[in-house]
C-alpha positions as CSV (number, residue, x, y, z in Angstrom):
1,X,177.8,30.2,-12.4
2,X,175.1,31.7,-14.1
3,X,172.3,28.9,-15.1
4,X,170.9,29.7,-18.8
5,X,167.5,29.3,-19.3
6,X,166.1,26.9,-22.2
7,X,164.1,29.5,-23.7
8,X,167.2,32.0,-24.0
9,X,168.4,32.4,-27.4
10,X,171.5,29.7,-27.8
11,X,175.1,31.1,-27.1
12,X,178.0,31.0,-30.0
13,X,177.7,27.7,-32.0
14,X,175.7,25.8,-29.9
15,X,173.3,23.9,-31.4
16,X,169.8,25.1,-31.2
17,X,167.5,22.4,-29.3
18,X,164.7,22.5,-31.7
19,X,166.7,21.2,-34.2
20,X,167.8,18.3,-32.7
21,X,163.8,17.7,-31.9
22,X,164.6,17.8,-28.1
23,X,163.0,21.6,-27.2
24,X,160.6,21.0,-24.0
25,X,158.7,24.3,-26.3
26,X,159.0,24.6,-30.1
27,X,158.8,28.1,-30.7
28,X,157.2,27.4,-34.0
29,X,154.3,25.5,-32.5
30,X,153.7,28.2,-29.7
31,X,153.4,30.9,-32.2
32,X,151.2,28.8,-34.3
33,X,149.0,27.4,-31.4
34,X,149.0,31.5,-29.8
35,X,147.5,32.4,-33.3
36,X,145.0,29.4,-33.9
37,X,144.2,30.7,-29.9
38,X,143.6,34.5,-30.8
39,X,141.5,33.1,-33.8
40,X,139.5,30.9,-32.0
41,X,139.1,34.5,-29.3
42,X,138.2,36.5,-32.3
43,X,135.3,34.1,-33.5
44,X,133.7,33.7,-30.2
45,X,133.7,37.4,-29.7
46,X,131.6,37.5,-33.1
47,X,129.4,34.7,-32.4
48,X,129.0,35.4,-28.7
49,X,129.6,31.8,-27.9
50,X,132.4,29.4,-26.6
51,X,130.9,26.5,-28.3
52,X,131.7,28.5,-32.1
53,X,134.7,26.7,-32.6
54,X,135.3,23.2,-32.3
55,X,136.8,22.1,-28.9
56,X,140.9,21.0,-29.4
57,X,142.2,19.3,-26.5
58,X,145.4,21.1,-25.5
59,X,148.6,18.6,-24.8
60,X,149.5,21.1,-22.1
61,X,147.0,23.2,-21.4
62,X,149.7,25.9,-19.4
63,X,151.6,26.7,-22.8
64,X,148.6,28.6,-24.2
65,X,145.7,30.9,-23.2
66,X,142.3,29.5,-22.0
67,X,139.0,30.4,-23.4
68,X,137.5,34.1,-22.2
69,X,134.5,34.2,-20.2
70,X,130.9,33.6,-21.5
71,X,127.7,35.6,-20.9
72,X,126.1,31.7,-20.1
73,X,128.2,28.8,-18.9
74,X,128.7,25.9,-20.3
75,X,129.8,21.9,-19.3
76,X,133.2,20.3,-20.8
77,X,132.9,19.4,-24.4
78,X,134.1,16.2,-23.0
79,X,130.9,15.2,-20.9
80,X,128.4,13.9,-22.7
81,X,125.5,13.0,-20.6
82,X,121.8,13.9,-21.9
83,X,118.1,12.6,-21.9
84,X,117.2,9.6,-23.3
85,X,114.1,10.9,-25.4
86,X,110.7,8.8,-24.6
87,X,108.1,9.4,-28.0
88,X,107.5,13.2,-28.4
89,X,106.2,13.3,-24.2
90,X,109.3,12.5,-21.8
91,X,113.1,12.5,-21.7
92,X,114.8,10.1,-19.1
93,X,117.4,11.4,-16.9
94,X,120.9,9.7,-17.2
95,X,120.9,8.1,-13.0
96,X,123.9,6.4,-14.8
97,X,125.9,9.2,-14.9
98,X,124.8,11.7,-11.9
99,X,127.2,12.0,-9.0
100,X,126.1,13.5,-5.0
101,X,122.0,13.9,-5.0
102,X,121.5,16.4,-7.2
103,X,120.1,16.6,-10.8
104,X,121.1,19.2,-13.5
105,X,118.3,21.3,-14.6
106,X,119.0,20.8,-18.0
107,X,119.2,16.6,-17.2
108,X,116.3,16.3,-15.1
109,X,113.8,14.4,-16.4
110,X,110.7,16.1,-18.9
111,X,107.1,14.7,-18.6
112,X,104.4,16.5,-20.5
113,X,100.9,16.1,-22.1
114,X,100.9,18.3,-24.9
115,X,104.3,19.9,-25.4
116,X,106.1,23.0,-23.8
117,X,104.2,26.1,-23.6
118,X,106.1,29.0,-24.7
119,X,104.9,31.6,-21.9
120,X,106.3,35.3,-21.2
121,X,106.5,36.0,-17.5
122,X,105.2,39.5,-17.7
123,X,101.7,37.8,-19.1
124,X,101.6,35.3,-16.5
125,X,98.8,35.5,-14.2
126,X,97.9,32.9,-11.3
127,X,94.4,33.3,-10.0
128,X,93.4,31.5,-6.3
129,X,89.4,31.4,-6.1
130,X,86.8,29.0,-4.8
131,X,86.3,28.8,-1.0
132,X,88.2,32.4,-0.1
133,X,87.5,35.4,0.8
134,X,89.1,37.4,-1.1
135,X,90.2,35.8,-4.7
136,X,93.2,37.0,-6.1
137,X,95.2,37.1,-9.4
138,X,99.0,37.3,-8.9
139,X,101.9,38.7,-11.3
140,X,104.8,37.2,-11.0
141,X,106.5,40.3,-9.1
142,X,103.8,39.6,-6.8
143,X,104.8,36.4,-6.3
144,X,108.1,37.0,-5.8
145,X,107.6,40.0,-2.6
146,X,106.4,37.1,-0.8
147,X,109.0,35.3,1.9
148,X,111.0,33.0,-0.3
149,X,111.1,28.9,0.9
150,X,113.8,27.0,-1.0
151,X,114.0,23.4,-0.3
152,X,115.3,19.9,-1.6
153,X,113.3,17.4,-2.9
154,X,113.0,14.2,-6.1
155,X,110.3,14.5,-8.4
156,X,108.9,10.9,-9.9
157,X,106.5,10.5,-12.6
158,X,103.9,7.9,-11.3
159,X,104.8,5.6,-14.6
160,X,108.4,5.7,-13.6
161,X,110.0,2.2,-14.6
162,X,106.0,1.0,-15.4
163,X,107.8,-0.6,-17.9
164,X,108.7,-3.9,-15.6
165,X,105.1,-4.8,-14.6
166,X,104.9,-7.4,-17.0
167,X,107.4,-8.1,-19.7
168,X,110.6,-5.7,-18.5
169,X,112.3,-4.1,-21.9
170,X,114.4,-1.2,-20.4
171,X,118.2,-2.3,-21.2
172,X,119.7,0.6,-18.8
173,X,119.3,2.0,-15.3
174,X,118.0,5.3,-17.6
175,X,115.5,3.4,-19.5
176,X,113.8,1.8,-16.2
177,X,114.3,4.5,-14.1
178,X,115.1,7.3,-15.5
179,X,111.4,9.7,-14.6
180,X,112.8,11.0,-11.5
181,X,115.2,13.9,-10.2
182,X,116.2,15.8,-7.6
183,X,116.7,19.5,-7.4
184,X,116.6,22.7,-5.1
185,X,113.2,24.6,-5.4
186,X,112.2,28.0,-4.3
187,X,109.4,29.8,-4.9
188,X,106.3,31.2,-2.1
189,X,105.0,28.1,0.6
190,X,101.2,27.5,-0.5
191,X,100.1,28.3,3.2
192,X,101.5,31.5,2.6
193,X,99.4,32.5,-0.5
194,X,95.9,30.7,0.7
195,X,96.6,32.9,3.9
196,X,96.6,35.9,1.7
197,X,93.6,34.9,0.2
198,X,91.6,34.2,3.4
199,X,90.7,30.6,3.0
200,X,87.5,29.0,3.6
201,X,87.4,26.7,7.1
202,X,85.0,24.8,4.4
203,X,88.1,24.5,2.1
204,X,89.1,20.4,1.8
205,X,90.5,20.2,-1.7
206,X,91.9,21.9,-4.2
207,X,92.0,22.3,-8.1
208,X,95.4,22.6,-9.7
209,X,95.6,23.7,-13.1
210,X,98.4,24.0,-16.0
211,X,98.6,26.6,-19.3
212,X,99.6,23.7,-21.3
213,X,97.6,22.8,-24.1
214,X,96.4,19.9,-22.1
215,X,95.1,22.3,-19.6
216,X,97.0,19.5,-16.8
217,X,94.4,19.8,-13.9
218,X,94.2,17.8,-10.9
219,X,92.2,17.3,-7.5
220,X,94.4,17.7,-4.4
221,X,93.5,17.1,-0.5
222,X,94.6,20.3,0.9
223,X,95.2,18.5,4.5
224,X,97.9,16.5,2.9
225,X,99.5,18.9,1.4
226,X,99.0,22.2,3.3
227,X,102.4,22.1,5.0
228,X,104.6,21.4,2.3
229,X,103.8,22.2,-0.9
230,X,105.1,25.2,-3.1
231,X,104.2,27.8,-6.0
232,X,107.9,27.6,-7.6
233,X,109.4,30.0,-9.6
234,X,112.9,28.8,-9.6
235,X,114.8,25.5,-10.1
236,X,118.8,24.9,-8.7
237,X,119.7,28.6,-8.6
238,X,117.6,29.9,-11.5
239,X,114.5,30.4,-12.9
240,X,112.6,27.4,-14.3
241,X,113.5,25.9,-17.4
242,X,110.5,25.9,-20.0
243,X,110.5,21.9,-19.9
244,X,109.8,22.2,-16.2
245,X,107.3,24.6,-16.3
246,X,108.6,28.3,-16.8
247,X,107.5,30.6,-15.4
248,X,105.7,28.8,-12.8
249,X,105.0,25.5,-11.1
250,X,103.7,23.7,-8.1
251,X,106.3,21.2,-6.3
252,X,104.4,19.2,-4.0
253,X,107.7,16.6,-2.1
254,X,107.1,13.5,-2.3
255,X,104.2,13.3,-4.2
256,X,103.9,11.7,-7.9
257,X,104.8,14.2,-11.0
258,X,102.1,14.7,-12.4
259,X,100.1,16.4,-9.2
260,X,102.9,18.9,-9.4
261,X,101.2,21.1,-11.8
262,X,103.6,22.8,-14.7
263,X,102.7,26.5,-15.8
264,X,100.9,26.8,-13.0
265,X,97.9,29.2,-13.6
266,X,94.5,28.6,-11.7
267,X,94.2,27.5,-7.8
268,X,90.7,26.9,-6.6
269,X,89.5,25.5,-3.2
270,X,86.2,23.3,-2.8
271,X,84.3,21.0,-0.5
272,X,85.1,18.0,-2.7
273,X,87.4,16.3,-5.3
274,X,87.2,18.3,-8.8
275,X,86.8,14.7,-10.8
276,X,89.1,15.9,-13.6
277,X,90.1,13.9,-17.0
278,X,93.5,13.0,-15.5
279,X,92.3,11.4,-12.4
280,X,89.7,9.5,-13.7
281,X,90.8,7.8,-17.0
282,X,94.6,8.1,-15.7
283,X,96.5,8.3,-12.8
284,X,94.7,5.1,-11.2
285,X,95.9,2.0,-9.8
286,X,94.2,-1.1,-11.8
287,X,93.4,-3.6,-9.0
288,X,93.5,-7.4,-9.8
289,X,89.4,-7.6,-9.0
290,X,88.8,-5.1,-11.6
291,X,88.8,-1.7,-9.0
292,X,91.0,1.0,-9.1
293,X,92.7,2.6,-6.6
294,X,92.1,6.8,-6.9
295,X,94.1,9.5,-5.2
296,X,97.6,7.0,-4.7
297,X,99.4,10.0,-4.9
298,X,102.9,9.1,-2.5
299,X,105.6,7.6,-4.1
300,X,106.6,4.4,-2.2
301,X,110.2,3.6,-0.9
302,X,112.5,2.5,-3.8
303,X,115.7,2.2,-4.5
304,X,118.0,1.3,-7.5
305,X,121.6,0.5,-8.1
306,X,123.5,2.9,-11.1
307,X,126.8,1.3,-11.2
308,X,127.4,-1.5,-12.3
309,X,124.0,-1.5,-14.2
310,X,122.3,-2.2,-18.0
311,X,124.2,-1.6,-20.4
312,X,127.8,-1.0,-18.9
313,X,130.6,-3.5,-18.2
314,X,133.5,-4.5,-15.9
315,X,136.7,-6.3,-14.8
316,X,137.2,-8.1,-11.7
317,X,138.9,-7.1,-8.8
318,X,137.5,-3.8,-6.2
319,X,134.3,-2.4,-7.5
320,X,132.1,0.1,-5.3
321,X,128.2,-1.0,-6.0
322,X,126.4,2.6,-5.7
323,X,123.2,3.8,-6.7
324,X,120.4,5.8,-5.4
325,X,117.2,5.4,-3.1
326,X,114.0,7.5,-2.1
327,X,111.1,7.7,-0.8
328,X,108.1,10.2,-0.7
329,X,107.3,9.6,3.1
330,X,110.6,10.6,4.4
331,X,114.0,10.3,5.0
332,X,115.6,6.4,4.1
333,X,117.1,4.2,6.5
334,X,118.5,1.7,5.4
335,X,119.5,0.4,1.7
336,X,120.4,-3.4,1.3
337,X,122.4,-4.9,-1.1
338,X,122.5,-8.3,-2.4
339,X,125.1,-10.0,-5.1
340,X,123.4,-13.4,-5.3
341,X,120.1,-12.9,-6.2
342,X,118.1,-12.0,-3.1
343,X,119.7,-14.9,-1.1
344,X,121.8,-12.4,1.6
345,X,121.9,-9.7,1.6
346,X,124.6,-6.4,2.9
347,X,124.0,-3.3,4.5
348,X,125.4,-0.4,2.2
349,X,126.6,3.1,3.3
350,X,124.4,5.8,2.9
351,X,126.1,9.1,1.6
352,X,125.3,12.3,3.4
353,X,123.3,13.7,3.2
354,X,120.2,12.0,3.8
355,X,117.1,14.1,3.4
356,X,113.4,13.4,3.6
357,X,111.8,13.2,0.1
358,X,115.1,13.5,-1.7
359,X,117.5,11.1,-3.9
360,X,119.9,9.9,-1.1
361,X,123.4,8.1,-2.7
362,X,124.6,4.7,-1.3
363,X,127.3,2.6,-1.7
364,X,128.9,-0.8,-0.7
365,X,132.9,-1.5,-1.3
366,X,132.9,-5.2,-3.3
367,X,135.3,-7.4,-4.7
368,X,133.9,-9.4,-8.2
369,X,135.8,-12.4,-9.0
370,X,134.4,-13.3,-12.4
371,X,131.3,-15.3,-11.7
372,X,128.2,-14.6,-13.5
373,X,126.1,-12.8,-10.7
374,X,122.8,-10.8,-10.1
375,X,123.2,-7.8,-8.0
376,X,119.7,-6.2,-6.4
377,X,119.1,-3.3,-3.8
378,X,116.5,-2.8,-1.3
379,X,115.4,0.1,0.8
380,X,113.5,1.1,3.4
381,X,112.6,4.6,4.7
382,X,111.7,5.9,8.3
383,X,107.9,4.7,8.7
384,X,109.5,1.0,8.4
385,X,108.5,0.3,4.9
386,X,110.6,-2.0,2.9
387,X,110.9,-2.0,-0.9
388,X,109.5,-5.4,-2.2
389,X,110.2,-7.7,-4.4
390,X,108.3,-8.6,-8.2
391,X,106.6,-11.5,-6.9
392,X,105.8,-9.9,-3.7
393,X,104.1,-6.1,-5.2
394,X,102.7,-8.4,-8.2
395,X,100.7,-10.5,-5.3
396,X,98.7,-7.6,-3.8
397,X,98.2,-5.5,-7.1
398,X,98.4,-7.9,-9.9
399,X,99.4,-6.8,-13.6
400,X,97.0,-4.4,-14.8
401,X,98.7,-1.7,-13.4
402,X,100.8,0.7,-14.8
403,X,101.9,3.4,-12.5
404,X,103.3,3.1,-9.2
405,X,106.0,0.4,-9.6
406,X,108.6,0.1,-7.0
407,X,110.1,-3.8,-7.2
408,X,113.3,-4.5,-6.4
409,X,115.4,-4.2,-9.9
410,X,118.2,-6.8,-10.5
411,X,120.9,-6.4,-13.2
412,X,123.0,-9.5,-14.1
413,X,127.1,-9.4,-14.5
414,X,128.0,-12.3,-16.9
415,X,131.5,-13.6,-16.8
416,X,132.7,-11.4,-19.6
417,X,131.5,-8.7,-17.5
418,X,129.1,-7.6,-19.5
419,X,125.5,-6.1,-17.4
420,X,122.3,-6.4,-18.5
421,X,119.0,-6.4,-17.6
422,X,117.2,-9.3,-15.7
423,X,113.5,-9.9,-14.6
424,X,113.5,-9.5,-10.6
């Protein structure tokens, strides 16, 4: 016996499906939703671009025709994620929402003095002078003939969460903590290019300077970073974005933001610190006896916890606490969590993988059962440095700081599980 399809035409007087409502496929709204389809193909072919036409979410997504491909890809209209903007200087990333290590280039943070320079590769020039023996200015296809390094590694503005040295007003894990990233850089090793350049035995620090409008400069003790640090050209895959400074920019792991010169144009070596505006009247550590600490450029061992945290809620029953930790002398260790305040405190499980000088993901199974609670995380990384509390950091450098914080953070689950912010 010969089984009929439900999409043959009906036989003799049987009554057709789609008239009784029951047809798993109404012929009429196939036709309609192939048209609406070819439409929506015809405008992006005009336009160039996916996003043209309004996003309709498709009941069953197999009865009609996808979109076609685009020149530039593009995420879900669904997801929603972006920077939180900071005044006209600084966009927050959203750690609330990032999965795995990784940040977005279009999500990772923005820090800047005076705006984004709009700079054509084919202009750009980086000159290496001082204490060599041969100065040099490079093109960018210069640049790039040299062997290419890629490698992992957070960025963190110095004023990251600065905000909770004295009164705390960030409501979400993105408004404390939201000046640091992780991505994949490549571009030529700094060795490399000072090798090409012949440097001077006499050689012990080195200028850094931007194309900004802010002309970003800054002093730099080439012992320290020598071995690691890199003249970038490209950022996750691709070349810099403008924000993160297109065409070219020094990434210097571990190390605070702002040393990791944007629109990077000028290197030059000498016998001394250069004593420039941004390491003088900024970029110094405000001591309790009225000193200032100069040249703190490491970031310290810090960690966070993205979920549950400000500004999101819950229910009771399983949870998974996770979040992220770093630390700009290496790899991380251990990451503690705590769900009563600081009294005990769990060891969480740190997701691979674990890198030196890069966001590494933990997490710690947990059951809430409705109490109000304060949950806190702690790290430490592999020189046995532990993360420390408010009272504790606020005891050895008082309150007239503003960069370099690195307390523990708490966040507070009231019974109706709502989570907010709480001072540590």
């Amino acid at each position: 016996m010969t089984r009929r399809l439900e999409t043959d035409e009906p036989a003799g007087d049987e009554t057709r499906p789609e008239e009784e409502g029951t047809s798993l496929l109404n012929r009429r709204s196939l036709l309609a939703g192939a048209a609406s389809m070819m439409g929506t193909i015809m405008l992006q072919s005009v336009t160039g671009s996916a996003e043209a036409a309004t996003p309709v979410a498709q009941d069953d997504p197999t009865r009609v025709p996808g979109k076609i491909p685009s020149p530039y890809g593009q995420r879900s209209a669904f997801e929603t994620a972006t920077r939180k903007l900071r005044a006209q200087s600084a966009s927050l990333t959203p750690l609330q929402d990032s999965h795995g290590i990784l940040t977005p280039s279009a999500l990772h943070f923005e820090r800047h003095h005076n705006g984004v320079p709009t700079i054509n590769p084919a202009h750009h020039r980086l000159l290496v002078h001082g204490l060599v023996d041969q100065p040099w200015t490079f093109t960018l296809d210069d640049l790039k003939r040299f062997p290419a390094v890629s490698r992992l590694a957070f960025i963190e503005c110095s004023g990251n969460s600065a905000i909770e040295w004295r009164r705390p007003t960030g409501k979400t894990v993105q408004e404390t903590h939201g000046l640091t990233s992780t991505s994949e850089w490549t571009g030529v090793a700094l060795k490399t290019l000072l090798r090409e350049v012949g440097m001077s035995p006499e050689a012990s620090w080195m200028l850094a300077e931007g194309s900004d409008a802010a002309a970003m400069t800054r002093s730099l003790p080439l012992d320290s970073v020598l071995e690691e640090a890199l003249v970038c050209y490209a950022q996750n895959g691709e070349p810099l974005r403008p924000e993160q400074g297109y065409p070219l920019r020094l990434v210097i792991p571990g190390w605070e933001g702002n040393t990791c010169i944007k629109w990077l144009r000028r290197l030059k070596l000498g016998r001394a610190p250069f004593m420039t505006r941004e390491e003088t009247s900024h970029y110094t550590d405000l001591m309790p006896d009225g000193t200032a600490r100069q040249f703190t450029m490491i970031m310290d061992a810090k960690s966070v916890i993205t979920a549950p945290s400000g500004g999101q809620r819950i229910q009771q029953g399983f949870i998974e606490i996770r979040g992220l930790a770093w630390s700009g002398r290496g790899r991380i260790t251990e990451v503690e969590v705590s769900v009563d305040g600081g009294r005990s405190w769990q060891r969480a499980v740190l997701q691979d993988p674990v890198l030196p000088k890069c966001h590494t993901r933990f997490y710690l199974p947990w059951r809430w059962n409705g109490e109000d609670v304060i949950l806190q995380s702690r790290c430490q990384d592999e020189t046995g440095y532990r993360q420390p509390d408010h009272a504790a950091l606020v005891a050895v450098r008082g309150t007239n700081s503003f960069y370099h914080y690195n307390a523990i953070q708490s966040w507070q689950i009231a019974a109706d599980g709502r989570v907010s912010h709480v001072q540590s």
